[in-house]
C-alpha positions as CSV (number, residue, x, y, z in Angstrom):
1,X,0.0,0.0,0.0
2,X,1.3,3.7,-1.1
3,X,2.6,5.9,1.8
4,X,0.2,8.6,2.8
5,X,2.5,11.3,1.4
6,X,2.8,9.7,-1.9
7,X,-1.5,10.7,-2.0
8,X,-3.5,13.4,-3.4
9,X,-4.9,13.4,-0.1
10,X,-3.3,12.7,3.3
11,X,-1.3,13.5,6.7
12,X,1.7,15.4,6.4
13,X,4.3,13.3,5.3
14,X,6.9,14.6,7.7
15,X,6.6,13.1,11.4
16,X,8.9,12.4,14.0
17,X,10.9,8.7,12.2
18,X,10.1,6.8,15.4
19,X,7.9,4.0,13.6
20,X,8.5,3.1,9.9
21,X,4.7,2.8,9.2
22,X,3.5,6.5,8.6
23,X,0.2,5.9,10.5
24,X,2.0,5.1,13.6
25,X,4.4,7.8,13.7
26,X,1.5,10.5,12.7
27,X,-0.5,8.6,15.6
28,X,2.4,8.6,17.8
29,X,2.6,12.7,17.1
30,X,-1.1,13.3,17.2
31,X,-1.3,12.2,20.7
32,X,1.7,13.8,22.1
33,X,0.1,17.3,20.2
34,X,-1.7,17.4,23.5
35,X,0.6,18.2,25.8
36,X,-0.7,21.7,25.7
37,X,-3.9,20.6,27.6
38,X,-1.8,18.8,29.8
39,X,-2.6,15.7,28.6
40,X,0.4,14.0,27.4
41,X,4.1,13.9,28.4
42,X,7.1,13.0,26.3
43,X,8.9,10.4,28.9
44,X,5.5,8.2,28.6
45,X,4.6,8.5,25.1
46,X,8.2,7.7,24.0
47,X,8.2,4.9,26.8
48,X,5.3,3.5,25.2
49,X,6.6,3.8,21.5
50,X,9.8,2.3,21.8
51,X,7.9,-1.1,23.1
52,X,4.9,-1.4,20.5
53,X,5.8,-3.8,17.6
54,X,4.1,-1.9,14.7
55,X,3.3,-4.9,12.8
56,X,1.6,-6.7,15.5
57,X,-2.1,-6.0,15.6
58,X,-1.9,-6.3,19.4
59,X,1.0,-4.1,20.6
60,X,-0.4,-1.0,20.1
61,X,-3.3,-0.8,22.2
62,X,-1.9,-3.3,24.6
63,X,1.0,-0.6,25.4
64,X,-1.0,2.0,25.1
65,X,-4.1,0.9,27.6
66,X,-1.5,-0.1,30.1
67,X,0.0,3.2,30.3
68,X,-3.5,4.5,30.7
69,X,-4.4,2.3,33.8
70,X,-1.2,3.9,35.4
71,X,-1.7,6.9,34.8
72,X,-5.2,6.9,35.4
73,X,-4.7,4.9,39.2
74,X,-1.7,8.2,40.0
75,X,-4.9,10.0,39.0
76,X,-7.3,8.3,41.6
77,X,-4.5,8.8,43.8
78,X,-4.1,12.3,43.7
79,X,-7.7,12.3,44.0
80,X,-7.6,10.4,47.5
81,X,-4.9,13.0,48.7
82,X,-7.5,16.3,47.1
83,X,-4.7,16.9,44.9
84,X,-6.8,18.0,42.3
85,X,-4.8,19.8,39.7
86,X,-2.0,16.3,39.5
87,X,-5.3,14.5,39.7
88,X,-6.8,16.5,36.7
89,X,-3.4,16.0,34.6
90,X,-3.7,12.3,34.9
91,X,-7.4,11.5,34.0
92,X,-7.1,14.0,30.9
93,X,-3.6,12.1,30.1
94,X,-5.2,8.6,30.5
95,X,-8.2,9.2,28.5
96,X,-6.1,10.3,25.8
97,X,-3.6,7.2,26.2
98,X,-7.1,5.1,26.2
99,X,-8.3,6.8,22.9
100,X,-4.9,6.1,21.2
101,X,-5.7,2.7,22.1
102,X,-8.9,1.9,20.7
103,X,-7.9,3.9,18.0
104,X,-5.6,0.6,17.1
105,X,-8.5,-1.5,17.7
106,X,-10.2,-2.6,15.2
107,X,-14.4,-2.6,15.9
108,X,-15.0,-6.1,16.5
109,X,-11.7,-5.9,18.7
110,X,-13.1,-7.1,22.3
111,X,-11.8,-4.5,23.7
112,X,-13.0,-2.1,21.3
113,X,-16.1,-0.8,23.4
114,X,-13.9,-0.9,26.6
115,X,-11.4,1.3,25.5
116,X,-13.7,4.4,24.4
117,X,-15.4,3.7,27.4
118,X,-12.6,3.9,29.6
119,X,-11.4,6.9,27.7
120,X,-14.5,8.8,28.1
121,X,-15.0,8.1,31.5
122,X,-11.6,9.2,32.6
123,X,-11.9,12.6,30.8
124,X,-15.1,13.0,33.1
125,X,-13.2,12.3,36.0
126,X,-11.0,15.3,35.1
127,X,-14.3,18.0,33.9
128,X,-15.4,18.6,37.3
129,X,-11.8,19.3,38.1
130,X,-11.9,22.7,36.0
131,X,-12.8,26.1,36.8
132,X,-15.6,26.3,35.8
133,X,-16.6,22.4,35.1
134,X,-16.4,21.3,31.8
135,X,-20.4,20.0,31.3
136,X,-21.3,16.9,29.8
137,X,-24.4,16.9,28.1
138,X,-26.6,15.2,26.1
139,X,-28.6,16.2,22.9
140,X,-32.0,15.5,22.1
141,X,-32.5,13.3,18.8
142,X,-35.1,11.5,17.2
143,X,-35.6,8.5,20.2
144,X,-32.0,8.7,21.3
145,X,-29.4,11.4,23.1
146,X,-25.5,12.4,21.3
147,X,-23.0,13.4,23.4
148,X,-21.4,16.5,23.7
149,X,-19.9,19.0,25.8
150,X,-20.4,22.5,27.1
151,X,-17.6,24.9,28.7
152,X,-17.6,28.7,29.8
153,X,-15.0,31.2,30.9
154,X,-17.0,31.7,34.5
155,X,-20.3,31.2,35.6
156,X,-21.6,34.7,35.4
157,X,-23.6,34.2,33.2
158,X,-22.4,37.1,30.5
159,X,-23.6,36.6,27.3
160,X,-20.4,35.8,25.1
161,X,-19.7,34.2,21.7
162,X,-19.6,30.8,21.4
163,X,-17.4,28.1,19.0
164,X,-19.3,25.6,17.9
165,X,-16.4,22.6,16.8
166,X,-17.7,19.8,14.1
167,X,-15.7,17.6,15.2
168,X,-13.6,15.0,12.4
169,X,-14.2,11.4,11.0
170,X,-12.2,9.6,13.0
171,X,-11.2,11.8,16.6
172,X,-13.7,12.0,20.0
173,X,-15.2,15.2,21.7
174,X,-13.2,14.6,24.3
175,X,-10.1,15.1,21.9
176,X,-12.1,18.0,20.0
177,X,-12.1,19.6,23.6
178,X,-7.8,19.2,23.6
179,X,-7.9,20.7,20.2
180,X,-9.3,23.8,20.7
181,X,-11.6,23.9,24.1
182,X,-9.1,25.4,26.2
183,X,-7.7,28.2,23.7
184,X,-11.6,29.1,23.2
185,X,-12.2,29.7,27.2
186,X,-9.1,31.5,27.5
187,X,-10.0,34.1,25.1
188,X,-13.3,34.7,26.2
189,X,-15.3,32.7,24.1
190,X,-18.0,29.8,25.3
191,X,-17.2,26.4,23.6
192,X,-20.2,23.8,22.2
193,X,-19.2,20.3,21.0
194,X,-21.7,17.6,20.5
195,X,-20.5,13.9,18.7
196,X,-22.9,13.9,15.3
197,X,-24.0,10.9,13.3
198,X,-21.0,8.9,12.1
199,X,-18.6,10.5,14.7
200,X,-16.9,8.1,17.0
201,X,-19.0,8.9,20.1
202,X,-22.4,8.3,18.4
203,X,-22.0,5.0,16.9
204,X,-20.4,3.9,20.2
205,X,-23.3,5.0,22.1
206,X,-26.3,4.2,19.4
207,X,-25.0,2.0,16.7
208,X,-27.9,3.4,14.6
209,X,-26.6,6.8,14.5
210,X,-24.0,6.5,11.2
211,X,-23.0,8.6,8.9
212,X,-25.5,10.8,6.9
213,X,-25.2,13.2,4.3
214,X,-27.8,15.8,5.4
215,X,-26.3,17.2,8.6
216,X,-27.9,19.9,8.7
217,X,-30.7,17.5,10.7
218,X,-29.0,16.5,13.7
219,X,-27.1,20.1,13.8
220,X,-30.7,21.9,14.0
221,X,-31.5,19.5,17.1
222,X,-27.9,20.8,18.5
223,X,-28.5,24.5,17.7
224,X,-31.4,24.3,19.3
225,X,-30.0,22.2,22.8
226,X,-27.1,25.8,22.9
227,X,-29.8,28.3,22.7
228,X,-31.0,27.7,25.7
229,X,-27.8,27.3,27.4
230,X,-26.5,30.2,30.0
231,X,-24.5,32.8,28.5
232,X,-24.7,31.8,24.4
233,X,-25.8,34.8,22.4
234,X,-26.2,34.6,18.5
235,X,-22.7,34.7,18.0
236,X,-22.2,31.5,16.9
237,X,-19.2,30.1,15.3
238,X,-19.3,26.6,13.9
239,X,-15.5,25.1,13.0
240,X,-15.1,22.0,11.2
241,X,-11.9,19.3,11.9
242,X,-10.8,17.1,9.1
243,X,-14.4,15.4,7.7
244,X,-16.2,18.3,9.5
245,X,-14.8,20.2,7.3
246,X,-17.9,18.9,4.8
247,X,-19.8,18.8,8.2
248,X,-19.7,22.4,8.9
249,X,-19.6,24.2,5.3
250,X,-22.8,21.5,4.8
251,X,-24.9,23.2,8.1
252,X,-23.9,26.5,7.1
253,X,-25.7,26.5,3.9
254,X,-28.6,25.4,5.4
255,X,-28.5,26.8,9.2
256,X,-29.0,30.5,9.2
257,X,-27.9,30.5,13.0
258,X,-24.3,30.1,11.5
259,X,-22.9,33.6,11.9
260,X,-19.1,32.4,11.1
261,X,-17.9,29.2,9.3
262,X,-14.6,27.8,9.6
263,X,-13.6,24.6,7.8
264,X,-10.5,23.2,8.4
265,X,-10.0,21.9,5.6
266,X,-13.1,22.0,3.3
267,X,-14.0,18.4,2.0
268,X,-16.5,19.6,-0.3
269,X,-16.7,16.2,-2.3
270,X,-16.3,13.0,-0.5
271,X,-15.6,10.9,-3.3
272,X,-12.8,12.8,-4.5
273,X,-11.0,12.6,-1.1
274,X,-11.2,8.9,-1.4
275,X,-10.1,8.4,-4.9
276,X,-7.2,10.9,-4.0
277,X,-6.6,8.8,-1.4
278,X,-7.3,5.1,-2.2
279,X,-7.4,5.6,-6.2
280,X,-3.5,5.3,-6.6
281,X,-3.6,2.1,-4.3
282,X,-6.3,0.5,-6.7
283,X,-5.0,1.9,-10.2
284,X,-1.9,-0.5,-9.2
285,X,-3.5,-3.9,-8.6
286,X,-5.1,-5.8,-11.5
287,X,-9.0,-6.0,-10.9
288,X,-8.6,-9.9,-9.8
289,X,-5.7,-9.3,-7.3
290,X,-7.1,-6.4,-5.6
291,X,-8.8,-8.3,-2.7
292,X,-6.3,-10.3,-2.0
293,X,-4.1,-7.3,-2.3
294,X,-6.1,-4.9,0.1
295,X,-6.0,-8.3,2.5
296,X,-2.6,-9.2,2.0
297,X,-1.2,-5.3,2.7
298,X,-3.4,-4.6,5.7
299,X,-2.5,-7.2,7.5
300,X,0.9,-5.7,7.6
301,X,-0.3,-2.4,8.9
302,X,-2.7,-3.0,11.2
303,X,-3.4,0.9,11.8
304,X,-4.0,1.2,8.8
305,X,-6.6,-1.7,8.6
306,X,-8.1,-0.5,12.3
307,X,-8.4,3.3,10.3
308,X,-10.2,1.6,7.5
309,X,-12.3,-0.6,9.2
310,X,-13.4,2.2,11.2
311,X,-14.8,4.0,8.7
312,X,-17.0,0.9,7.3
313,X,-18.2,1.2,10.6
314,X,-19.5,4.3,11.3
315,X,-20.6,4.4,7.5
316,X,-23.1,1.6,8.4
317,X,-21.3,-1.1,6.6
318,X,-19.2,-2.7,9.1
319,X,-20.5,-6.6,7.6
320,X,-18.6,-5.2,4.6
321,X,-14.7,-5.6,4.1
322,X,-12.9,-2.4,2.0
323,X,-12.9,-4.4,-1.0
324,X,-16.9,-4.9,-1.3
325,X,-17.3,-1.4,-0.2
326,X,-14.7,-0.1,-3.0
327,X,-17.0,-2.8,-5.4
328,X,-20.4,-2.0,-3.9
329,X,-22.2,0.2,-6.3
330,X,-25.0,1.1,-4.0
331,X,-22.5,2.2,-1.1
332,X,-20.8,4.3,-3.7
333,X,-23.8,5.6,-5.1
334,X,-24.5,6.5,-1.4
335,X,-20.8,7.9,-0.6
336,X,-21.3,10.2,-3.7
337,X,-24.3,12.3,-2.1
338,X,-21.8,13.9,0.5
339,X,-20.7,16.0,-2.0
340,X,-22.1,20.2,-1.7
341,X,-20.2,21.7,-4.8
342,X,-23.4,22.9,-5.9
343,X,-24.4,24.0,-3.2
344,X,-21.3,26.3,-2.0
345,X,-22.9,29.6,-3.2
346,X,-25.5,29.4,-0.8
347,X,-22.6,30.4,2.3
348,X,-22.6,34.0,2.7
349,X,-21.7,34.7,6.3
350,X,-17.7,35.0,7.1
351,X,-15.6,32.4,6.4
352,X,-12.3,30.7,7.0
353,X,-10.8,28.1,4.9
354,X,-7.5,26.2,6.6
355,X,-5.6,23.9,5.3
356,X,-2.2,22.4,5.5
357,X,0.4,22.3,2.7
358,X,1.5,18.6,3.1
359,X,-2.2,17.6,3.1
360,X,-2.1,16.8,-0.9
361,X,-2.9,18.5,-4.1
362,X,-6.6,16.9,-3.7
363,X,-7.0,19.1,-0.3
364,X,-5.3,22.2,-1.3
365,X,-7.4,22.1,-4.7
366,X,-11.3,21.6,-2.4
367,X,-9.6,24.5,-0.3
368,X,-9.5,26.6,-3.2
369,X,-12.8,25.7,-4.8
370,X,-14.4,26.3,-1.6
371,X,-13.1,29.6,-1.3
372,X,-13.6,30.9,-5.0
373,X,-17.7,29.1,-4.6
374,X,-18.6,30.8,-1.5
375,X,-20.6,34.4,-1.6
376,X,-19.4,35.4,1.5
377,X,-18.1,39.0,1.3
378,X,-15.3,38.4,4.3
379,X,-13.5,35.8,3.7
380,X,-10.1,34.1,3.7
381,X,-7.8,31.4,3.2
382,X,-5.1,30.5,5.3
383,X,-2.5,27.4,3.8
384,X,-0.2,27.0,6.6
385,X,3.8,25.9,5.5
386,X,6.6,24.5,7.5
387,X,8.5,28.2,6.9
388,X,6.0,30.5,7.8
389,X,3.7,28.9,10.5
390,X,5.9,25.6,11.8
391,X,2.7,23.4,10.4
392,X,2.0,22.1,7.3
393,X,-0.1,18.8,9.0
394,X,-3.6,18.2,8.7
395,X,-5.8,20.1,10.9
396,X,-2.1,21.6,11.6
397,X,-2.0,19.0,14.6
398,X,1.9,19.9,14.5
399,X,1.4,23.3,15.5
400,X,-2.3,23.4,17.6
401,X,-1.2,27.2,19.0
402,X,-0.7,28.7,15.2
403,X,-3.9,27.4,14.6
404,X,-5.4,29.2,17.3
405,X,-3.7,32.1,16.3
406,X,-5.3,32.0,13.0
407,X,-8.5,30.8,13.9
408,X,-9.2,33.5,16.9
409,X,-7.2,37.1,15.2
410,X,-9.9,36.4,12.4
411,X,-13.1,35.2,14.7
412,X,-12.2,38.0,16.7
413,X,-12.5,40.8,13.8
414,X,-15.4,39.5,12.8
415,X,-17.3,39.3,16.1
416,X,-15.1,42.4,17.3
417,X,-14.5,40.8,20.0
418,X,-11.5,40.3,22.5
419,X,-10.1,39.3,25.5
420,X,-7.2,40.8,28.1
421,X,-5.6,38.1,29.5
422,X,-4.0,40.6,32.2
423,X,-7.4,41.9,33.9
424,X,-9.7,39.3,32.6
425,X,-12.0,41.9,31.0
426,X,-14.0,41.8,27.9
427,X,-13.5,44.1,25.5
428,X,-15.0,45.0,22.2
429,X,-18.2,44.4,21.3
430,X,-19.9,44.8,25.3
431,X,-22.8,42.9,25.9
């Protein structure tokens, strides 16, 4: 199977060389991008590394669960001693030890639905542990609840601006809250996440809920759930990581409560992202070798495999392997409807396109499009680069604070809206 960065979609092909298998070093990088909520640490995640055999299905989330259990019992503790800020550290650090994990699980792994559990509940260990909490909270839909999350800078109930974060195919609001939570509260804003049909949270909890082109459904149910919450205004700002960045654009051509977009990056056309990214694989293998192909190079990368599996199961064909979903004309038929080209024109509040350098031609050319489609009157595009912003990665997960940067000097013009850190007062537009 082609390396990612060989692609005309993928990760940044530069990482940090400590596995030979791109998707372990990208994993390997992605989880330690969270030290800056405190919630990984170099000696344990190099620890870890440098014991997982990479080619063994197994080794990854065995090493990685066992450092979570430790981590997670210095948590409990630190707990029993009312240390709560070494306490907080630990559960934030274990549930994302646990998500890397079951991230190497594949979903009929037996410890699959343990993992995410574990991982979920030891970030709720840590929410209470913040000032204010971080709320858990659970969004009305059809005969079932999503997750989410709610978090405010105090509990004064001020009315404030509010991200809104689509999260991406493959991550958990609890990482969404590691991405860009904390830089939201410390800037003044209120931050909204809820896990949407086909993201990892809501097929764990309600296998029904899969992924669905039309997300402008479940997103009305969420829009409505932060109205009523304390302090939200109509200053909403919906962001979209990685496959919300179709998610988001998608809602805001439909959702007039949108008053800012961000898409980070725009996936305007599914199928185009996955012929970019699977076409030079296939174009490679005569017709009757490719399934014993796909077979034959998975089972040497088992991240790989546990990635692709995943998304046959959130898709709603987990009894399908990636060759009869590649063959399947009816799931293709049904892949090509996640596609808003047409539709693009129909976005005309402020928007932000982001998108990394070393994501592939395919990603940088949707950026563009989605740009040049859009009627918005303010908008811009930001391609971030190795030489100018240290971050070229996708979702720029190997530079989170030049994102912020990005994200909030722009959100913050068009809401004119700030916050000084240095006397914890509002300024701009006073409400």
């Amino acid at each position: 199977m082609a390396d990612k960065q060989d692609l005309g979609a993928a990760r940044a092909p530069r990482t940090l060389g400590v596995f030979k298998e791109h998707e372990a070093d990208w994993m390997l990088m992605r989880t330690l991008e969270y030290m800056n909520f405190n919630a990984a640490e170099i000696g344990e995640c190099f620890y870890t590394a440098r014991k997982i055999d990479e080619k063994e299905a197994e080794s990854w989330p065995k090493e990685w669960s066992e450092l979570a259990e430790r981590v997670e019992a210095q948590g409990d503790e630190a707990m029993a001693k009312d240390e709560t800020i070494s306490a907080r550290s630990a559960y934030l650090r274990a549930s994302n030890y646990y998500r890397a994990a079951e991230y190497g699980c594949v979903p009929s792994h037996p410890r699959y639905e343990e993992l995410w559990v574990k991982s979920v509940a030891a970030f709720q260990k840590a929410c209470p542990l913040f000032n204010p909490p971080i709320e858990p909270v659970k969004i009305p839909f059809e005969d079932t609840h999503l997750p989410g999350y709610f978090w405010r800078p105090d509990n004064s109930g001020a009315k404030r601006p509010t991200l809104f974060l689509a999260g991406g195919n493959d991550d958990t609001i609890e990482e969404d809250l590691m991405i860009i939570g904390k830089a939201a509260i410390e800037r003044g804003y209120n931050f909204f996440t809820f896990s949407y049909p086909g993201h990892r949270n809501a097929v764990h909890t309600d296998s029904r809920q899969v992924k669905r082109f039309d997300y402008e459904v479940p997103f009305k149910a969420a829009f409505d759930y932060l109205e009523g919450l304390p302090g939200v205004d109509e200053r909403i700002a919906l962001v979209g990581f990685s496959g919300g960045g179709y998610v988001a654009p998608r809602v805001a051509i439909h959702e007039e409560r949108v008053k800012a977009v961000i898409a980070n990056n725009p996936m305007i056309d599914y199928a185009r992202v996955a012929e970019a990214l699977l076409g030079p694989i296939i174009e490679k293998i005569p017709g009757f070798l490719l399934k014993w192909a796909i077979d034959k190079k998975l089972e040497k990368k088992p991240l790989i495999k546990a990635y692709m599996e995943y998304g046959l199961w959130t898709t709603g064909y987990s009894d399908m392997s990636l060759y009869d979903w590649l063959t399947s004309e009816e799931a293709q038929r049904e892949w090509a409807r996640f596609n808003i080209t047409d539709e693009l024109y129909k976005i005309s509040c402020p928007a932000l396109a982001l998108v990394g350098a070393g994501e592939g031609e395919e990603m940088l050319k949707q950026t563009h499009e989605f740009y040049d489609a859009i009627s918005s009157s303010n908008k811009k595009m930001h391609i971030f680069t190795l030489e100018e912003d240290g971050s070229h990665d996708h979702c720029m997960l190997d530079n989170n604070s030049r994102m912020h940067q990005v994200i909030f000097e722009w959100l913050n013009e068009v809401f004119n809206y700030c916050r000084r850190d240095e006397a914890n007062e509002i300024c701009g537009n006073q409400v």
